[in-house]
Jmol script that loads the backbone (N, CA, C; Angstrom):
load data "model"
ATOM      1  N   UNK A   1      -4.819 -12.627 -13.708  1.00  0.00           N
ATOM      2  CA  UNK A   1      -4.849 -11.264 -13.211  1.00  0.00           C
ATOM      3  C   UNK A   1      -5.287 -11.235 -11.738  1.00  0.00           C
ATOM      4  N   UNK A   2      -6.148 -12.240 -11.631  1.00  0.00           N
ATOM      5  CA  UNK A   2      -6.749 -11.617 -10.261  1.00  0.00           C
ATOM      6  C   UNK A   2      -5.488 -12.542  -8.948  1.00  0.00           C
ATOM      7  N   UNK A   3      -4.734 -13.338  -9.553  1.00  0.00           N
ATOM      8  CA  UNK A   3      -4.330 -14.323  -8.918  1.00  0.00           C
ATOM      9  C   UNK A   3      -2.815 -13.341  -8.294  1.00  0.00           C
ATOM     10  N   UNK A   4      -2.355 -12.099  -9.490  1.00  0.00           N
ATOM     11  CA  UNK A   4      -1.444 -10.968  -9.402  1.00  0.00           C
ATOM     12  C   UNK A   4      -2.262 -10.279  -8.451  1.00  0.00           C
ATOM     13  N   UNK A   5      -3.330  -9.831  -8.615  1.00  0.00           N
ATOM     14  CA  UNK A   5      -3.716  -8.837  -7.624  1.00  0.00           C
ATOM     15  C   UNK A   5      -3.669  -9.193  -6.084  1.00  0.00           C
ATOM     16  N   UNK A   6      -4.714 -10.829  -5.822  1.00  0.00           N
ATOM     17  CA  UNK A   6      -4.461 -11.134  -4.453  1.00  0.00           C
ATOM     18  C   UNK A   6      -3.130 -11.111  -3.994  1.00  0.00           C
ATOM     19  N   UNK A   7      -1.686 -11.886  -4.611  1.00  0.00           N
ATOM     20  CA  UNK A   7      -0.357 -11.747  -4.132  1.00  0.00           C
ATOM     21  C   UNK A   7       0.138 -10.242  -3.707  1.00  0.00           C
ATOM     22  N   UNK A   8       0.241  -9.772  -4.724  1.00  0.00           N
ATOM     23  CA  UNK A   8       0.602  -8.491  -4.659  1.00  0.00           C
ATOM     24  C   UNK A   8       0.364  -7.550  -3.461  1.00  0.00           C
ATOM     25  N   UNK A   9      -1.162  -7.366  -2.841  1.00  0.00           N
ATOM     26  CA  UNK A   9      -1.611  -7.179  -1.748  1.00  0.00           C
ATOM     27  C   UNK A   9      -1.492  -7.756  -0.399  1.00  0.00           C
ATOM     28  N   UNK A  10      -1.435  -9.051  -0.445  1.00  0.00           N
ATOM     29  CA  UNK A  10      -0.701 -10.111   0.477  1.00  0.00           C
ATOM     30  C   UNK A  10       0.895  -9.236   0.664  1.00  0.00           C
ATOM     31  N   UNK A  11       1.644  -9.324  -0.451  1.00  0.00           N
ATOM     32  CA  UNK A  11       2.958  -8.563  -0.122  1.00  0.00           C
ATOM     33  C   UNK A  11       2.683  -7.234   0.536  1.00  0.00           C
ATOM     34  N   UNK A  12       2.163  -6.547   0.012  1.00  0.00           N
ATOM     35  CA  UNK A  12       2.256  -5.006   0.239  1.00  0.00           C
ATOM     36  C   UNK A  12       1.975  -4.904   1.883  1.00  0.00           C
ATOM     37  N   UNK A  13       0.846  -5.812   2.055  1.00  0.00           N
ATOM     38  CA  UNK A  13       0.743  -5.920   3.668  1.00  0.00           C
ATOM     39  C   UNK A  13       1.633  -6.194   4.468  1.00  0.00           C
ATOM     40  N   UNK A  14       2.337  -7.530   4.148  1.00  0.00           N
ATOM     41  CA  UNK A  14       3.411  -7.510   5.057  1.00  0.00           C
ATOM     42  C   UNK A  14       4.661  -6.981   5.071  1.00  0.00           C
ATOM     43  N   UNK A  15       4.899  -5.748   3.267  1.00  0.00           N
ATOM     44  CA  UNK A  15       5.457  -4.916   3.555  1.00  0.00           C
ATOM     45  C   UNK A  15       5.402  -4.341   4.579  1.00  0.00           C
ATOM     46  N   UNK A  16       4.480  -3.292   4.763  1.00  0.00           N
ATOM     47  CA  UNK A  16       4.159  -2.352   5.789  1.00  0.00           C
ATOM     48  C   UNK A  16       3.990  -3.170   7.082  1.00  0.00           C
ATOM     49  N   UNK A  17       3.974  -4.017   7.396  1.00  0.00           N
ATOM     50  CA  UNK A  17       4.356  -4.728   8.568  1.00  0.00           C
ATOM     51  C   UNK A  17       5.873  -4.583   9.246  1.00  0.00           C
ATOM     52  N   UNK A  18       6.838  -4.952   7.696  1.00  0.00           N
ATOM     53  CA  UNK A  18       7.847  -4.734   8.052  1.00  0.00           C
ATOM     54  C   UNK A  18       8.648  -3.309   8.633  1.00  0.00           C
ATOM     55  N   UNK A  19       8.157  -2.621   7.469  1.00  0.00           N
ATOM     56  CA  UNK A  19       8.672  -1.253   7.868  1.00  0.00           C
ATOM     57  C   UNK A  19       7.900  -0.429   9.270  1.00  0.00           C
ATOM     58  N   UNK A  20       6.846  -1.380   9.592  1.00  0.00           N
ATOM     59  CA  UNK A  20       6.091  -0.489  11.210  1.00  0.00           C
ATOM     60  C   UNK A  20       7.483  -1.563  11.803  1.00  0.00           C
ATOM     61  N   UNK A  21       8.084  -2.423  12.161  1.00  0.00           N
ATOM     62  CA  UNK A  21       8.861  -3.050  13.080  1.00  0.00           C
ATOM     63  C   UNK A  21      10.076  -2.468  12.917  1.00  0.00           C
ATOM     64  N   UNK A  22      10.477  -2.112  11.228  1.00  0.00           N
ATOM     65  CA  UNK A  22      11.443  -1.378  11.475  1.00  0.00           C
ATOM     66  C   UNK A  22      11.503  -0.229  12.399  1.00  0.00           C
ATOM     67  N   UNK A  23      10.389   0.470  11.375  1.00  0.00           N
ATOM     68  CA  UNK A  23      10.723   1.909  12.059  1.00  0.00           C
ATOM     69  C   UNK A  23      10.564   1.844  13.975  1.00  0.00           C
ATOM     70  N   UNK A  24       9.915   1.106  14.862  1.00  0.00           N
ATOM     71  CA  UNK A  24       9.692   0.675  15.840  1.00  0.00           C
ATOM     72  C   UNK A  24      11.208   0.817  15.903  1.00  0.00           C
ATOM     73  N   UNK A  25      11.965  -0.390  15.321  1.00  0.00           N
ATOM     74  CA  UNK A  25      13.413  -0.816  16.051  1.00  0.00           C
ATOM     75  C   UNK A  25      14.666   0.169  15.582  1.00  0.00           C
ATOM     76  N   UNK A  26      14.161   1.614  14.907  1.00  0.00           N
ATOM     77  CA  UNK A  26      14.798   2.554  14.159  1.00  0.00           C
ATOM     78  C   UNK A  26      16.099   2.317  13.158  1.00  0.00           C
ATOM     79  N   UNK A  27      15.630   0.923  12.553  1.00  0.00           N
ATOM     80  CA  UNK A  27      16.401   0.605  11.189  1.00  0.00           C
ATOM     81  C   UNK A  27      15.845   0.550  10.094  1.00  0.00           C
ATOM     82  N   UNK A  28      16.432   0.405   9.242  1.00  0.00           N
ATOM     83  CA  UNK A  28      16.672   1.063   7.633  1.00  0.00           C
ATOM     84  C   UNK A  28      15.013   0.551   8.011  1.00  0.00           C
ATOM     85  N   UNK A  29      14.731   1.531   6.477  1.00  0.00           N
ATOM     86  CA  UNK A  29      12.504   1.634   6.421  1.00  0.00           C
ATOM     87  C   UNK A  29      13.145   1.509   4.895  1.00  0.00           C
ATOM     88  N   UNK A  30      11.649   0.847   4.285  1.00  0.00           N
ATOM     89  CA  UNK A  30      11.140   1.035   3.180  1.00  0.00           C
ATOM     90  C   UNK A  30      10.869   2.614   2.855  1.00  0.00           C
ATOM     91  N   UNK A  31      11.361   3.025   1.565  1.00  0.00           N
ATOM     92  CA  UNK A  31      11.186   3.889   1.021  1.00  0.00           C
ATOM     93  C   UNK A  31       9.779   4.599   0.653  1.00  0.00           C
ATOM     94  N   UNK A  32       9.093   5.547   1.302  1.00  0.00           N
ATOM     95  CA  UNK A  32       8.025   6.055   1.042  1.00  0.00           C
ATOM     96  C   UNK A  32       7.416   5.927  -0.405  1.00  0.00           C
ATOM     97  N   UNK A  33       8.517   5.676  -1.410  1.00  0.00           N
ATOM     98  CA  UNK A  33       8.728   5.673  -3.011  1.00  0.00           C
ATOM     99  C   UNK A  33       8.242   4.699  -2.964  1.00  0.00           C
ATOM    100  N   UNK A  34       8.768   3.835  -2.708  1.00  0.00           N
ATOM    101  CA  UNK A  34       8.517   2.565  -2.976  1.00  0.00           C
ATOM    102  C   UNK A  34       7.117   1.519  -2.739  1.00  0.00           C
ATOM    103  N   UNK A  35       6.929   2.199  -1.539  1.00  0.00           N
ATOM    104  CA  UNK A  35       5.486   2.090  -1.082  1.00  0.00           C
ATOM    105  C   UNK A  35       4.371   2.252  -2.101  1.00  0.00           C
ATOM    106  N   UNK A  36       4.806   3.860  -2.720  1.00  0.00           N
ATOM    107  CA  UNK A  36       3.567   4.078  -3.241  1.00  0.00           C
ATOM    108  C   UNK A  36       3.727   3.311  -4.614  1.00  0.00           C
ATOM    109  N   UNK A  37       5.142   3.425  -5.096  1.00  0.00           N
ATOM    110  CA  UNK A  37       5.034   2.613  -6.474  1.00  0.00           C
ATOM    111  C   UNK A  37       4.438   0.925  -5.955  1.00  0.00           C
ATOM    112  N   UNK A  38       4.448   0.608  -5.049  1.00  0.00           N
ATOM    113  CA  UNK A  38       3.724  -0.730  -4.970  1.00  0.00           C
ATOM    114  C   UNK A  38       2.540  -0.415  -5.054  1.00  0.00           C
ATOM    115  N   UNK A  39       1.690   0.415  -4.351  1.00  0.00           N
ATOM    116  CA  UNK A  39       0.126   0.563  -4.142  1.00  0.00           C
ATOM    117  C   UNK A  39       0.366   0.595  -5.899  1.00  0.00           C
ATOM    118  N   UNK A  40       1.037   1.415  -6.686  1.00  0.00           N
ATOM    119  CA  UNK A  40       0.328   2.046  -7.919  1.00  0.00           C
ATOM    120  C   UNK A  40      -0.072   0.553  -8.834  1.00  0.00           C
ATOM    121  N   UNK A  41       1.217   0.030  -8.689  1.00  0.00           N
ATOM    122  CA  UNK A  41       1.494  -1.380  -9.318  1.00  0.00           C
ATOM    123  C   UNK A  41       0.344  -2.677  -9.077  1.00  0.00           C
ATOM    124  N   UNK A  42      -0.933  -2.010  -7.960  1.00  0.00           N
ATOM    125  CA  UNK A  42      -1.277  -3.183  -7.569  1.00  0.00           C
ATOM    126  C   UNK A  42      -1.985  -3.440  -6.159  1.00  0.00           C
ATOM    127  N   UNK A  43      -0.774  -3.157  -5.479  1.00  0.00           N
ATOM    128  CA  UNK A  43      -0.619  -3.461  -4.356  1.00  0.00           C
ATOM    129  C   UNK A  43      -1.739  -1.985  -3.449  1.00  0.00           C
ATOM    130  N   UNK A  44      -2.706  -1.166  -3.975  1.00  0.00           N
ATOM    131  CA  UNK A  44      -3.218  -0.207  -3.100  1.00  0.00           C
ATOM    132  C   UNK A  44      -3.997  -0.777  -1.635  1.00  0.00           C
ATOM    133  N   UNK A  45      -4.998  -1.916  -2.005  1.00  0.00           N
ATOM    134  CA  UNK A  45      -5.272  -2.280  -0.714  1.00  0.00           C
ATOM    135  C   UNK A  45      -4.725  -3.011   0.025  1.00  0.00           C
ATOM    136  N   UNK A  46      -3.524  -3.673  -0.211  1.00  0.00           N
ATOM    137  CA  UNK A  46      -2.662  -4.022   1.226  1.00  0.00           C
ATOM    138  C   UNK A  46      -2.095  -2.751   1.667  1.00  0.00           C
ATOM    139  N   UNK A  47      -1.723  -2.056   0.870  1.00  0.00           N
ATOM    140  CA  UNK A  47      -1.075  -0.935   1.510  1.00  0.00           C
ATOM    141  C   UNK A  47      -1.669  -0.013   2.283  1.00  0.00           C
ATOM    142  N   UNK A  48      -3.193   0.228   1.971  1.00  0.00           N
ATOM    143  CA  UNK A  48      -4.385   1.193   2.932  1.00  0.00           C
ATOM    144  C   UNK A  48      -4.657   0.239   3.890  1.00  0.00           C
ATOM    145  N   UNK A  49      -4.951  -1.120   4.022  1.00  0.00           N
ATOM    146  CA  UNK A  49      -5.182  -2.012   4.941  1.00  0.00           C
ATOM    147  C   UNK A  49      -3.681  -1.806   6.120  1.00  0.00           C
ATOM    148  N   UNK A  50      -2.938  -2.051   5.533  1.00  0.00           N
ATOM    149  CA  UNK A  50      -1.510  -2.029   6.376  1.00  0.00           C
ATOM    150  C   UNK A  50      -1.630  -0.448   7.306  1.00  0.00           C
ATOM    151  N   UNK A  51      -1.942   0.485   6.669  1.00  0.00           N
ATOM    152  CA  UNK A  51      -2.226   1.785   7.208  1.00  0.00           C
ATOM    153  C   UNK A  51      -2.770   1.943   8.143  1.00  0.00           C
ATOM    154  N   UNK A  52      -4.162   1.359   8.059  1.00  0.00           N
ATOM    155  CA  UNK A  52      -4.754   1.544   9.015  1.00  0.00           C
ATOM    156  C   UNK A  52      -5.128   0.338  10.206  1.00  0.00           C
ATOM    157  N   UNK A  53      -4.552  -0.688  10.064  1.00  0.00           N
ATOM    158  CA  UNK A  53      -4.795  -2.047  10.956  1.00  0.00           C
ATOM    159  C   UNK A  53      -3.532  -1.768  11.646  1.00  0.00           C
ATOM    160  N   UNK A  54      -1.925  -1.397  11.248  1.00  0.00           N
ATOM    161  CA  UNK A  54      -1.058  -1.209  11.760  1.00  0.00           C
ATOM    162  C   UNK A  54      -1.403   0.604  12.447  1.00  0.00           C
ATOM    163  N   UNK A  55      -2.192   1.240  11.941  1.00  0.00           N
ATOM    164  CA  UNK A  55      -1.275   2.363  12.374  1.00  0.00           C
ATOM    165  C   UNK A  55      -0.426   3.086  11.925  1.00  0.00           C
ATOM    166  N   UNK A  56       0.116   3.305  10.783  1.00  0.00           N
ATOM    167  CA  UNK A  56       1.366   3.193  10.102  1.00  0.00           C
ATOM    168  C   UNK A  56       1.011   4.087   8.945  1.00  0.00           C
ATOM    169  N   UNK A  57       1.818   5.197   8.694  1.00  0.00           N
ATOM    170  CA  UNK A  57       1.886   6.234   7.278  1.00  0.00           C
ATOM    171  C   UNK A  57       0.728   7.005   7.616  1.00  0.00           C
ATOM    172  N   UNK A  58      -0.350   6.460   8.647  1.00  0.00           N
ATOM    173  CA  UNK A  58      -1.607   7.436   8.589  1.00  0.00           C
ATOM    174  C   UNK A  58      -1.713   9.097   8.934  1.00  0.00           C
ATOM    175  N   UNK A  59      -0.433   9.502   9.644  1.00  0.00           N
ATOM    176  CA  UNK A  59      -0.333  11.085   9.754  1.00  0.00           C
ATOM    177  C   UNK A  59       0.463  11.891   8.580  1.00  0.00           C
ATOM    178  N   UNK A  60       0.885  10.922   7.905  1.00  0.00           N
ATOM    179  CA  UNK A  60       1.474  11.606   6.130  1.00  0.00           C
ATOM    180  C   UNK A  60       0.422  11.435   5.207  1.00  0.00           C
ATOM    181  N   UNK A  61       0.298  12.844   5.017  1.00  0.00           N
ATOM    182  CA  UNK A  61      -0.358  13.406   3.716  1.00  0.00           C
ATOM    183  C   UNK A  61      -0.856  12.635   2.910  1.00  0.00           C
ATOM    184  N   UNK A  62       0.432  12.373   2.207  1.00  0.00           N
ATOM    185  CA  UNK A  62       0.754  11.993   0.738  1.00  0.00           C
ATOM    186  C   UNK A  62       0.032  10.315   0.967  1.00  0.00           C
ATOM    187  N   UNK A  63       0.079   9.441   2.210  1.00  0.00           N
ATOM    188  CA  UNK A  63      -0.366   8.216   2.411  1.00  0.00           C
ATOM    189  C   UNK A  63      -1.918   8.349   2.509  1.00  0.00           C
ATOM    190  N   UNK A  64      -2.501   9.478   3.182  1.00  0.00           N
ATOM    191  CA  UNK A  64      -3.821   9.261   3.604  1.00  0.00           C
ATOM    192  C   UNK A  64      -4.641   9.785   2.503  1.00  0.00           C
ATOM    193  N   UNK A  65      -3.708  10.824   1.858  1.00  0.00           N
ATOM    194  CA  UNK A  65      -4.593  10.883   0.591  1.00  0.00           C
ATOM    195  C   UNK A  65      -4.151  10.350  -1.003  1.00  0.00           C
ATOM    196  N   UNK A  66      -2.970   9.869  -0.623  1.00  0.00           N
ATOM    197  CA  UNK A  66      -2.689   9.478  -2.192  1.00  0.00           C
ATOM    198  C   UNK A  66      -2.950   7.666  -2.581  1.00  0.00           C
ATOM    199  N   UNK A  67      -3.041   6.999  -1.660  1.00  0.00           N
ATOM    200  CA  UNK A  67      -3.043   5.943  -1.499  1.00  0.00           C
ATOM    201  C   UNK A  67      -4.716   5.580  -1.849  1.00  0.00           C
ATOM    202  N   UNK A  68      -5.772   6.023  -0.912  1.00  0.00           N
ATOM    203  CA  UNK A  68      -6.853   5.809  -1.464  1.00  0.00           C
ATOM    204  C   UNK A  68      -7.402   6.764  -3.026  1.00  0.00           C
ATOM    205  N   UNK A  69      -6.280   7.589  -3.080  1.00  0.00           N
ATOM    206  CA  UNK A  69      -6.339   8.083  -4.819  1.00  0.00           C
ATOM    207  C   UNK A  69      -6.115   7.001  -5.834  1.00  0.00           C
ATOM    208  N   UNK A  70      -5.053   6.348  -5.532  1.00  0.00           N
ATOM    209  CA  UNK A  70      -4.442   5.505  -6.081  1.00  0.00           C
ATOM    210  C   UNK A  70      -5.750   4.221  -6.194  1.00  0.00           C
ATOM    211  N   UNK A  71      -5.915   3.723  -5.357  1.00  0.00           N
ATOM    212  CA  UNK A  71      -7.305   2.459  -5.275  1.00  0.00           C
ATOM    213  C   UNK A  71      -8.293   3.051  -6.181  1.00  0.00           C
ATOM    214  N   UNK A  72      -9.322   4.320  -5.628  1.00  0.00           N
ATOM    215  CA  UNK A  72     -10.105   4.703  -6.637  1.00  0.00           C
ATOM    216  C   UNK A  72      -9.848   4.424  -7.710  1.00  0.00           C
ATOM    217  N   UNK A  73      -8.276   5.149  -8.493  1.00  0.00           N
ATOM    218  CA  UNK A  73      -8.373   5.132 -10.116  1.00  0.00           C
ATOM    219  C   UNK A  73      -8.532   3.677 -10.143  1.00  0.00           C
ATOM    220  N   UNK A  74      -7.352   3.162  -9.593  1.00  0.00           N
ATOM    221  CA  UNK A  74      -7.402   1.490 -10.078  1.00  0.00           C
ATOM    222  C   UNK A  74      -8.701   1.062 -10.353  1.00  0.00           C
ATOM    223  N   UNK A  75      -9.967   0.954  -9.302  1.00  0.00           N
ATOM    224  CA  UNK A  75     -11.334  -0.020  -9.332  1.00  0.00           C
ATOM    225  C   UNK A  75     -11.960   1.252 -10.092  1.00  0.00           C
ATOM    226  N   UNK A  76     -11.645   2.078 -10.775  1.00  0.00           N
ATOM    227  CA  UNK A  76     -12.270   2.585 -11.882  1.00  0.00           C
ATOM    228  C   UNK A  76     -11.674   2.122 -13.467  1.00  0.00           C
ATOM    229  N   UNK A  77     -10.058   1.646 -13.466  1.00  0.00           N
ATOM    230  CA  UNK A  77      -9.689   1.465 -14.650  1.00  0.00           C
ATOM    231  C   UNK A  77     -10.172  -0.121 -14.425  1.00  0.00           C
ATOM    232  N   UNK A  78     -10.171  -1.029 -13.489  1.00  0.00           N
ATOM    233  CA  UNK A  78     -10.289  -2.112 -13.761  1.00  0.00           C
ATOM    234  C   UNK A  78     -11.817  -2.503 -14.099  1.00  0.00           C
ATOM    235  N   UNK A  79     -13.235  -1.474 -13.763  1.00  0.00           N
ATOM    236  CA  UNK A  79     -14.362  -1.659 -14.061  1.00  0.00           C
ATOM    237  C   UNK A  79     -14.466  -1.115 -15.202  1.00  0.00           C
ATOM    238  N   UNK A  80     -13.618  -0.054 -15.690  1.00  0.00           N
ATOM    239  CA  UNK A  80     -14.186   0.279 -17.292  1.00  0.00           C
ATOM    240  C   UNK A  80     -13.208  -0.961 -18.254  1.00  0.00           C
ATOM    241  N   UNK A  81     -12.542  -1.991 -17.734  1.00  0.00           N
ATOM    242  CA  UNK A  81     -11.895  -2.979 -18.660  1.00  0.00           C
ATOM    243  C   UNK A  81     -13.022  -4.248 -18.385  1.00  0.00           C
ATOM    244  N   UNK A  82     -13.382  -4.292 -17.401  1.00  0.00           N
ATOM    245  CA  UNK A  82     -14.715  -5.525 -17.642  1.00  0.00           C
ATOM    246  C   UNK A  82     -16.007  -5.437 -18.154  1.00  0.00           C
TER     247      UNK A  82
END
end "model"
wireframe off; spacefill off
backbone 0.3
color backbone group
């Protein structure tokens, strides 16, 4: 499990790496969807890390507040399973 969690976050980061260069070079972006279904899946702190080290999703809503929604529940479902 924890070996899913570090990868997963590793990805999600250099997701949002990718899509700040996209959107920079104004080609195809990762899907806002998709984003968040990664944070949900896993991936929340590469994706808040990517946010805010890049710069990136931090003036949308739905990123600045749904994303650290998303982390909370997680390190609440994963402390009431240990």
């Amino acid at each position: 499990m924890l070996i899913y969690i570090i990868a997963i976050n590793i990805a999600c980061f250099f997701i949002m790496c990718y899509d700040k260069a996209m959107a920079r070079a104004h080609k195809y972006r990762v899907p806002e969807i998709r984003l968040l279904l990664l944070a949900a899946a896993g991936g929340s702190i590469g994706i808040y890390l990517g946010m805010h080290i890049l710069k990136h999703k931090t003036k949308k809503l739905l990123f600045t507040l749904g994303v650290p929604l998303i982390l909370f529940i997680q390190i609440i479902v994963f402390r009431t399973l240990h």
